[in-house]
DRENKOL-409938 format. One record per residue (C-alpha): x, y, z. Coordinates in steps of 0.25 Angstrom, whole numbers, plus 5000, padded with zeros to 4 digits. Layout:
DRENKOL-409938
XYZ;...
END
This chain:
DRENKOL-409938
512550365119;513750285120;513250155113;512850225100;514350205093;514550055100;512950045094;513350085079;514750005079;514149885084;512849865076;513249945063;513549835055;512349765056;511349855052;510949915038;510250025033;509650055022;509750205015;508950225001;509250364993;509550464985;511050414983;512250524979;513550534976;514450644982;515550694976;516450784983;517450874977;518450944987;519451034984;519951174987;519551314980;520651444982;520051504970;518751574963;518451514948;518551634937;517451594928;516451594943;516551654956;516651514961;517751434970;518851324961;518651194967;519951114966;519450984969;520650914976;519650774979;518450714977;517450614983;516450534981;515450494990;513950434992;512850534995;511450554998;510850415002;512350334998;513150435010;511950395020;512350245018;513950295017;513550335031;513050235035;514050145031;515250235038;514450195052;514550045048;513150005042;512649905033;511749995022;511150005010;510850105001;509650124989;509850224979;509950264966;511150294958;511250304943;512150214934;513150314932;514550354938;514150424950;513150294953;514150194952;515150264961;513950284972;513750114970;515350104972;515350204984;514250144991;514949974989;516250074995;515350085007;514749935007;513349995005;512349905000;511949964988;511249864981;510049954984;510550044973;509750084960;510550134948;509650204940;509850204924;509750354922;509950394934;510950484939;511750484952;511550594960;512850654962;513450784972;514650844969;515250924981;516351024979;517051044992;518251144996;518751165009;517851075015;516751175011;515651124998;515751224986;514751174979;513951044976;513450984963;512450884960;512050804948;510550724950;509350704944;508150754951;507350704945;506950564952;507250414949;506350344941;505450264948;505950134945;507250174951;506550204964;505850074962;507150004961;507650094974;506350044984;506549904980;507849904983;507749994995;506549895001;507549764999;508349825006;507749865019;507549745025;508949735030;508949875035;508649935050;508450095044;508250135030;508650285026;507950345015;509050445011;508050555003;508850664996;507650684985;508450634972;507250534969;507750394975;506750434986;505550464981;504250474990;503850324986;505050244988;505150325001;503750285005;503850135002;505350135009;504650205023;503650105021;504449995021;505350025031;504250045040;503649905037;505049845040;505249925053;506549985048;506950125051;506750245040;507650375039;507450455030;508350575026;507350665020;507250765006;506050845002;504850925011;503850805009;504150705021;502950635020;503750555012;504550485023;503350445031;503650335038;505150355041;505850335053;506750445052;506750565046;508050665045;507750795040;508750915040;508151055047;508051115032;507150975028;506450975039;505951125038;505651105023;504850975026;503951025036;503951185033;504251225047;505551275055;506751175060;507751275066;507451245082;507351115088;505851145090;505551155075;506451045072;505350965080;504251045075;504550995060;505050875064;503450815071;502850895060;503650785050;503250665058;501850705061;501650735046;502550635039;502450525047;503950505050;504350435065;505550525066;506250665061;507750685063;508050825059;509550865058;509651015060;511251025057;512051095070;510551065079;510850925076;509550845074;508250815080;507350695082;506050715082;505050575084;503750555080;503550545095;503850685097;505150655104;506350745100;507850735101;508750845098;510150815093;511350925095;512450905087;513950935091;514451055084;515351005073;516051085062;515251065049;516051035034;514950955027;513650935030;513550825015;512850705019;512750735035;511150705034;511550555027;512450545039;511450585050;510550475044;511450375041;511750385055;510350395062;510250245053;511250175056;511150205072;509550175073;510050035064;510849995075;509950025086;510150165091;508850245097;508350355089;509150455098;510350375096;510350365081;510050525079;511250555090;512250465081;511650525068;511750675073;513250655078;513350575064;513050715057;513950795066;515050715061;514950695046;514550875044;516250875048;516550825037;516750855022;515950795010;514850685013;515350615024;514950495033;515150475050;515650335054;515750265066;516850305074;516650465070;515150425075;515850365087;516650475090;515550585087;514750515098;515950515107;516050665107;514750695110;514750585122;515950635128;515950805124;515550835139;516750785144;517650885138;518550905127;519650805133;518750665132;518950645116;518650525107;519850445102;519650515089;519850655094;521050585104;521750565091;521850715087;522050775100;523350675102;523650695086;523450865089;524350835105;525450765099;525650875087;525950975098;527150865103;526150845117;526450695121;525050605123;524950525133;523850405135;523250335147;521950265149;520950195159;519550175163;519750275175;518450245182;518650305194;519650415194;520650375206;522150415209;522650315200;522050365188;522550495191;523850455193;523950405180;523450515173;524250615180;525450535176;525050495162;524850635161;526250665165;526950595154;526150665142;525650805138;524250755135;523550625142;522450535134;521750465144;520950355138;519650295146;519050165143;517450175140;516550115148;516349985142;517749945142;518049995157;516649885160;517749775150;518949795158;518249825174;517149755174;515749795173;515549875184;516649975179;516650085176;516050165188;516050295179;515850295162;516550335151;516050475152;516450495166;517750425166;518050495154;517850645159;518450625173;519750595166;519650705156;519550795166;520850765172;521850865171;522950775168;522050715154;522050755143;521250675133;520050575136;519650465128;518850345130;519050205123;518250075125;519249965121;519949895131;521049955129;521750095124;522350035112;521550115103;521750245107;523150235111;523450185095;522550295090;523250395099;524650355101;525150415116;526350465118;526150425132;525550285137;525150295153;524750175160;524750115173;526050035179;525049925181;525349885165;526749865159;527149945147;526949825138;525549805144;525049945140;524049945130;524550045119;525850035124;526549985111;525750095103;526350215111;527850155112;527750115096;527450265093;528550315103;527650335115;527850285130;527150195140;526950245154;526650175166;525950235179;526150175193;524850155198;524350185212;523850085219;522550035224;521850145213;520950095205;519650105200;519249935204;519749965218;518850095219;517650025215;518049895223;518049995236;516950055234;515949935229;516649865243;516249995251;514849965246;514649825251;
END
């Protein structure tokens, strides 16, 4: 799946997605505790910092924002404090919040999370349960149905505090479906007849046993529950995330596709299902397959569950998720530019110099291994930086290469002499070579120093330049010239 990042950077911008909700306000307190509190056998908090974040239906547009899309959001806050620092948050985020209904009387749903040690304490909530009046949803549908037509996916973000009741659900499903537009909905409660109609629906393991009454522990009764929901409900797909399985998708066709997950240290999981389907919307607004969009939104979850408090994924972690699961069969030495970084940062604490070469290295010849035998001798640890396919097609033509990314990638890591693979798709190594500064830059003595790409970076930050003679008649153009002459 490599064209799912290229596919969200390019096309993000110009799609739109429409989120209605029950929208929050997260407040996060964090600090340390080293001692019990005499009037209770509970911990001291000393709160050292606090946040203040958008929840519920305003941290799935915060989501989708972080991976470049236009969104608005309908909600209901109340004409208070909290309300108007949800309406300040979400202009922060350029979310279009004209869609949002604050309701006299009504009070703004708030969480309060005490944090210590990165573990939650305790959480506190102030709401009323007791429902909107219904000219508040009124105001809500009418602004949500406005709003539609721009949008290629509408969420309905349901957390059962009462901007979603069973009508304005109805009517919105129904009018998504009229206008062809894709429906998720993130669901709350055992009656999911209510959502008949939708595109998607993404219950937990927990919601999905309580909505249907049967087991969700194996893949088998995943599946099971899942059919029994769309037979009965009339729902077109069920995406059930199941924590460490991962999820699975589960079609009104009777197709299934199981997605594992990458095992992953787990902090927080606050928000992670807002993330999963803010995910799954934007990558089925730009065009990804079903398939496509869960893998994204599954690797979306694994990211934002390692960190603290209601957090969002963007692009380049997204990016760099994807990245490590393409290239984890090639060993521990082919890396992202991200983890080059800290390898190189944790190399140069232990005083070992870094040294940095690059090239599309095709088909491995005696040249090649020349100059990586000898760039190697002039450094404790090699970087070895391999162009992506699409820019070895830019600079040889589009015949070239002969062998992909993958290939090319894992033949050189698995030379003794390397130590660190990581493959870019500019033209040139300019990137890397700023973001990881070498001790050592090796190339062939075909350039000059001054014609070294990244050769002012390393000298300015006291490295040096170093110039292999090459051997001649090696290349990879005279190795393909031979044998397409051979074959004529």
């Amino acid at each position: 799946m490599h064209h799912l990042p290229k596919l969200l950077f390019n096309e993000a911008s110009k799609c739109h997605v429409l989120c209605v909700g029950d929208v929050m306000l997260d407040n996060f307190y964090y600090g340390t505790t080293n001692r019990i509190s005499p009037e209770a056998p509970i911990p001291v908090l000393r709160v050292e910092r606090e946040t203040k974040t958008l929840g519920g239906a305003a941290n799935v547009v915060n989501n989708l924002r972080s991976l470049s899309l236009g969104c608005s959001l309908v909600g209901v806050v109340g004409e208070d404090v909290e309300g108007r620092k949800v309406l300040e948050l979400l202009k922060e985020k350029k979310v279009q919040e004209q869609g949002m209904v604050q309701g006299s009387g009504v009070q703004t749903i708030v969480k309060n999370r005490f944090v210590a040690q990165d573990q939650q304490l305790l959480r506190v909530d102030f709401e009323k349960t007791i429902g909107y009046e219904k000219s508040v949803t009124d105001h809500l549908l009418k602004n949500a149905k406005k709003l539609l037509a721009k949008a290629q996916v509408m969420i309905l973000s349901d957390y059962g505090k009462g901007a979603l009741p069973p009508t304005v659900i109805r009517d919105l499903l129904e009018e998504a479906k009229s206008q062809k537009k894709i429906s998720i909905v993130d669901p709350k409660g055992n009656d999911y007849g209510i959502y008949k109609g939708a595109t998607f629906v993404t219950p937990n393991k927990n919601e999905l046993n309580d909505a249907t009454g049967l087991a969700t522990d194996s893949d088998s009764e995943v599946v099971t529950a899942a059919k029994k929901l769309i037979k009965e409900c009339g729902i077109e797909n069920v995406l059930a995330t199941r924590s460490e399985k991962g999820m699975t998708l589960v079609k009104k066709s009777g197709e299934v596709h199981h997605f594992r997950v990458v095992a992953k240290e787990v902090y927080d999981v606050s928000g992670a299902g807002d993330t999963v389907v803010a995910t799954l919307a934007a990558a089925l607004s730009v065009g990804n397959t079903v398939e496509e969009a869960v893998h994204l939104a599954n690797l979306a979850g694994t990211v934002v569950v390692g960190k603290v408090g209601t957090a969002t994924v963007t692009l380049d972690e997204l990016e760099e998720a994807i990245a490590m699961q393409e290239h984890s069969h090639q060993g521990p030495k082919v890396m992202t530019l991200a983890q080059a970084k800290k390898q190189v940062q944790e190399w140069k604490a232990n005083n070992l110099k870094v040294g940095f070469t690059n090239g599309c290295f095709d088909l491995l010849h005696l040249g090649h291994l020349k100059i990586l035998k000898e760039s190697r001798a002039q450094c404790n640890r090699l970087i070895v930086a391999v162009n992506k396919d699409a820019s070895v097609r830019r600079a040889k033509g589009p015949t070239r290469p002969v062998h992909n990314e993958e290939t090319r990638s894992s033949v050189i890591a698995s030379l003794a002499c390397v130590d660190l693979v990581v493959l870019f798709g500019e033209d040139t190594p300019q990137k890397l070579i700023e973001t990881l500064i070498p001790d050592v830059l090796v190339k062939g003595a075909d350039y000059k120093v001054s014609e070294v790409v990244g050769a002012d970076i390393v000298q300015k930050n006291g490295g040096t330049v170093h110039l292999v003679k090459l051997v001649q008649g090696q290349s990879t153009t005279n190795t393909v010239d031979r044998i397409t002459l051979g074959r004529e």
